[in-house]
C-alpha positions in Angstrom: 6.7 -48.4 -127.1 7.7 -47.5 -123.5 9.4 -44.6 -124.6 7.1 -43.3 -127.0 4.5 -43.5 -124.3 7.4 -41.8 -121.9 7.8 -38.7 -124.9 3.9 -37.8 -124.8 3.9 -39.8 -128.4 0.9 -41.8 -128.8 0.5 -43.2 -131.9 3.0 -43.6 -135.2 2.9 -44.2 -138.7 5.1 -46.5 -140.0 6.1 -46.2 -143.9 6.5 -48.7 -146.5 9.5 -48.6 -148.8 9.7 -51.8 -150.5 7.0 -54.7 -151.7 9.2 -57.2 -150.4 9.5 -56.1 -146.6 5.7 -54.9 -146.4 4.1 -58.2 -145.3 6.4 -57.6 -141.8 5.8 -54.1 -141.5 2.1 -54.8 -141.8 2.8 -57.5 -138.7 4.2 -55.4 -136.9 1.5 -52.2 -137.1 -1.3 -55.2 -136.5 0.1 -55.8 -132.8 -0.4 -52.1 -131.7 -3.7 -50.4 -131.6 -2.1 -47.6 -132.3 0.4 -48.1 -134.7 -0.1 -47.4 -138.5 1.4 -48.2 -142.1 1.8 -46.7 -145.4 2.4 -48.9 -148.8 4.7 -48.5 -151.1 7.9 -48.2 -152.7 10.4 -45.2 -152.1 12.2 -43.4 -155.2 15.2 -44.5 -154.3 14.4 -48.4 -154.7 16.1 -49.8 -157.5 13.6 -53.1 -158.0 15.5 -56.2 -159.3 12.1 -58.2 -160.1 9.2 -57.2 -162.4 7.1 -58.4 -159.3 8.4 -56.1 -156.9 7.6 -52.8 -159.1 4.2 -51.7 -157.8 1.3 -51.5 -159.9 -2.1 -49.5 -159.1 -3.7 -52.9 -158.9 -1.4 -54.1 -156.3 -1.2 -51.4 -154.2 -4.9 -50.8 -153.9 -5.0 -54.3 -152.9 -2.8 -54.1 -150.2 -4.4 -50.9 -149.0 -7.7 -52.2 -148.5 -6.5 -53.9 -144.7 -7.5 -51.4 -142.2 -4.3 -50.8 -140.9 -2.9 -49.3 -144.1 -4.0 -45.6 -144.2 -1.8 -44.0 -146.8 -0.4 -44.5 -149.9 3.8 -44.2 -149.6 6.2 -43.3 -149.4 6.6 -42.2 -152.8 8.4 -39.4 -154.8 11.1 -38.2 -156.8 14.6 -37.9 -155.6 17.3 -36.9 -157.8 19.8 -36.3 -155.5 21.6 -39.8 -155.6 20.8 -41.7 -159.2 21.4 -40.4 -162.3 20.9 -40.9 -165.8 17.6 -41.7 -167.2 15.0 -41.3 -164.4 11.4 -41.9 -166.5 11.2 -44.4 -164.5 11.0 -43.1 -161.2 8.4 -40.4 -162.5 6.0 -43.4 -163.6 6.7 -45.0 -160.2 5.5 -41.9 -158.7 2.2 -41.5 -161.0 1.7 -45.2 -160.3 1.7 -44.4 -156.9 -0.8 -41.1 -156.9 -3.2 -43.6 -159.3 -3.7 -45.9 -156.5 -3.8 -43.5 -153.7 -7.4 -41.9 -155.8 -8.7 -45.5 -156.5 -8.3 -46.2 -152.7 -9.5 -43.3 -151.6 -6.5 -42.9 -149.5 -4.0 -40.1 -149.0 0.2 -39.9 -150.2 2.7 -39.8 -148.0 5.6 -37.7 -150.6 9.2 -37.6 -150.5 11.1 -34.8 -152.8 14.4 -34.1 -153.2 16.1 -31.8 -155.8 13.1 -33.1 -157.7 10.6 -30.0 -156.5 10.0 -28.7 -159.6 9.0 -32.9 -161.3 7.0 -33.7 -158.0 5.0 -30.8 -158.0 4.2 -30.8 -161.5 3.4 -34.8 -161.4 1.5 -34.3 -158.4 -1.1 -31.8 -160.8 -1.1 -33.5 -164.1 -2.3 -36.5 -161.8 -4.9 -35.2 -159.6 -3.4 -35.9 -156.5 -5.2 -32.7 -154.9 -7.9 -35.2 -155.2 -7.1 -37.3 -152.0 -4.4 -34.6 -150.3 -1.2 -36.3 -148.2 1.9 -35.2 -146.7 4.9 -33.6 -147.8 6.7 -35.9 -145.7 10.8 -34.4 -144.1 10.1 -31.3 -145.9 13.4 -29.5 -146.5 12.1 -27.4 -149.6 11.6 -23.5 -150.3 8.8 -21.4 -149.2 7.8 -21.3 -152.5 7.3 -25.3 -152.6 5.7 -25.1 -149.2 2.6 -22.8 -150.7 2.5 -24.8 -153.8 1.7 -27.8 -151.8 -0.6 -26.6 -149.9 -2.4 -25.0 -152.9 -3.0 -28.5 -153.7 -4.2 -29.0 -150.1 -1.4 -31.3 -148.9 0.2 -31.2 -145.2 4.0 -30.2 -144.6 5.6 -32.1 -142.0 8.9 -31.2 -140.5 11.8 -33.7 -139.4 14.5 -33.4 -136.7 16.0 -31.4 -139.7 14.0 -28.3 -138.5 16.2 -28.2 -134.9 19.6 -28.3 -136.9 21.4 -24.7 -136.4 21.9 -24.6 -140.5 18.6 -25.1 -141.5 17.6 -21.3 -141.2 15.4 -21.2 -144.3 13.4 -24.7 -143.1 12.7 -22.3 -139.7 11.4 -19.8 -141.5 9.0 -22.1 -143.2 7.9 -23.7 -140.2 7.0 -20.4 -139.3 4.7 -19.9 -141.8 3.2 -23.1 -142.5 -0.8 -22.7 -140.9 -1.3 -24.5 -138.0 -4.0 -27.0 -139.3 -1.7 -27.8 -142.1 1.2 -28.4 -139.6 2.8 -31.9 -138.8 5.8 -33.7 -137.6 7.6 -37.0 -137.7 11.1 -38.3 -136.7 11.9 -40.1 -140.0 12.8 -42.7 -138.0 16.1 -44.1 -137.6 17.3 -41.2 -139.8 17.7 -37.5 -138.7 17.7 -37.4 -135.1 16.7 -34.1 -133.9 19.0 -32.1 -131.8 20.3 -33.3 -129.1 20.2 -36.5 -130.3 22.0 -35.6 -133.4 24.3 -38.5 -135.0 22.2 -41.1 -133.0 19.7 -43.6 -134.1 16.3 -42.4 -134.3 13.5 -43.2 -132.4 9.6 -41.9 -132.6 10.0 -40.5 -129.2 12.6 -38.0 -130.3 9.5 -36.6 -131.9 8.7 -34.5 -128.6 12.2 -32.3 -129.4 10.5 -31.3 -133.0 7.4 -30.0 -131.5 9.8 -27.8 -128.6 11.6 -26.7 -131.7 8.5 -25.5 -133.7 6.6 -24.1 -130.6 10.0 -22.1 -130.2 9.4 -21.0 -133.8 5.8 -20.0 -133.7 5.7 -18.5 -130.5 4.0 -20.6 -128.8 3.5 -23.6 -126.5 4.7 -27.4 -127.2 0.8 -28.7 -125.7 -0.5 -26.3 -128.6 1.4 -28.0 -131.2 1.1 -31.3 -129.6 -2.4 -30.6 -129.9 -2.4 -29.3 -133.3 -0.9 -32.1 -135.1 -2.4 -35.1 -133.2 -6.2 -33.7 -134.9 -4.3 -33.3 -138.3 -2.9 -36.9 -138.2 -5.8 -38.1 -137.1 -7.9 -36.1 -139.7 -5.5 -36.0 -142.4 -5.0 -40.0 -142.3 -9.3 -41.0 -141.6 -8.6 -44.6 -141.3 -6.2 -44.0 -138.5 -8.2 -44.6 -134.9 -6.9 -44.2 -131.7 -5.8 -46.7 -129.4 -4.2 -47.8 -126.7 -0.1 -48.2 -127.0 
């Protein structure tokens, strides 16, 4: 926490990826005032137990605590299983079900799945409560279909990586009150931490990278996406690290 507070980072929200391991991450977000969680189960979670698959009962239940402000992280990613993948797409609806009952916004991972996430994210109405396009590492094209839909794109270490010119030149484009950042966290340190563990203060070298983009200063993104966390996610408040 130290560090964070070291790196100008202030607050952090801290993804859920399994049932199982959610009753500690919730622990942990409830010691900090100003740490935050997510619930629910990534695509890439295989569940061995009929109890650990999420329902739309049981994650609105577990959203109601105050500390939970998002539904996720959820998705489609295609890149690693194959074979029949229904079941990941009803995961995913599951997931966009609970986040309109609770009235609380997603928190979406996609990869080589654009095509499935964004049409799964219209035939369910998950315009309806907005999120995140959380690591985004997709087209330009993606990029302004999400945001059609009124959803956020936030940008990883991933962005400060010298082969990711395409992901630059969406970062460029991406309006500022849609604009936000994360570390991803302990994947996909940003340079030049590259190949290390991540950490939430690395955050600090995502924002030099995008104010390098845009032309502009790292207190003016800073700025920017602290209001569209904290507007984006309305049950985070701010507190004291």
């Amino acid at each position: 926490m130290a560090h964070m507070a070291g790196n100008r980072v202030g607050h952090a929200l801290c993804a859920g990826v399994t049932l199982e391991r959610f009753p500690a991450l919730l622990e942990l977000v409830r010691r900090r005032d100003n740490l935050f969680a997510a619930v629910g189960v990534h695509p890439d979670t295989e569940t061995a137990e009929p109890a650990c698959e999420p329902t739309v009962a049981t994650l609105v239940e577990l959203a109601r605590d105050p500390k939970v402000v998002a539904i996720g992280e959820t998705g489609l990613d295609y890149y690693r299983l194959q074979g029949d993948l229904e079941w990941q797409r009803e995961r995913f609806r599951t997931h966009i079900r609970a986040a309109r009952a609770a009235g609380k916004p997603l928190i979406i991972h996609t990869r080589a799945a654009a095509e499935d996430t964004l049409r799964l994210m219209r035939e369910e109405g998950a315009e309806a409560v907005g999120g995140v396009m959380h690591c985004f590492t997709e087209s330009q094209a993606v990029a302004e279909e999400a945001l059609a839909l009124g959803f956020h794109i936030s940008f990883s270490g991933i962005v400060t990586f010298k082969n990711a010119k395409a992901l630059k030149e969406v970062a460029r484009m991406v309006p500022q009150e849609r604009l936000l950042i994360e570390t991803d966290a302990p994947y996909l340190a940003p340079v030049p931490h590259r190949g290390e563990l991540n950490e939430p203060a690395y955050v600090v070298h995502v924002a030099e990278e995008l104010a390098r983009l845009r032309d502009t200063s790292v207190e003016t993104i800073a700025a920017a996406t602290t209001e569209n966390f904290f507007r984006l996610f309305a049950g985070a408040r701010r507190g004291e690290a």
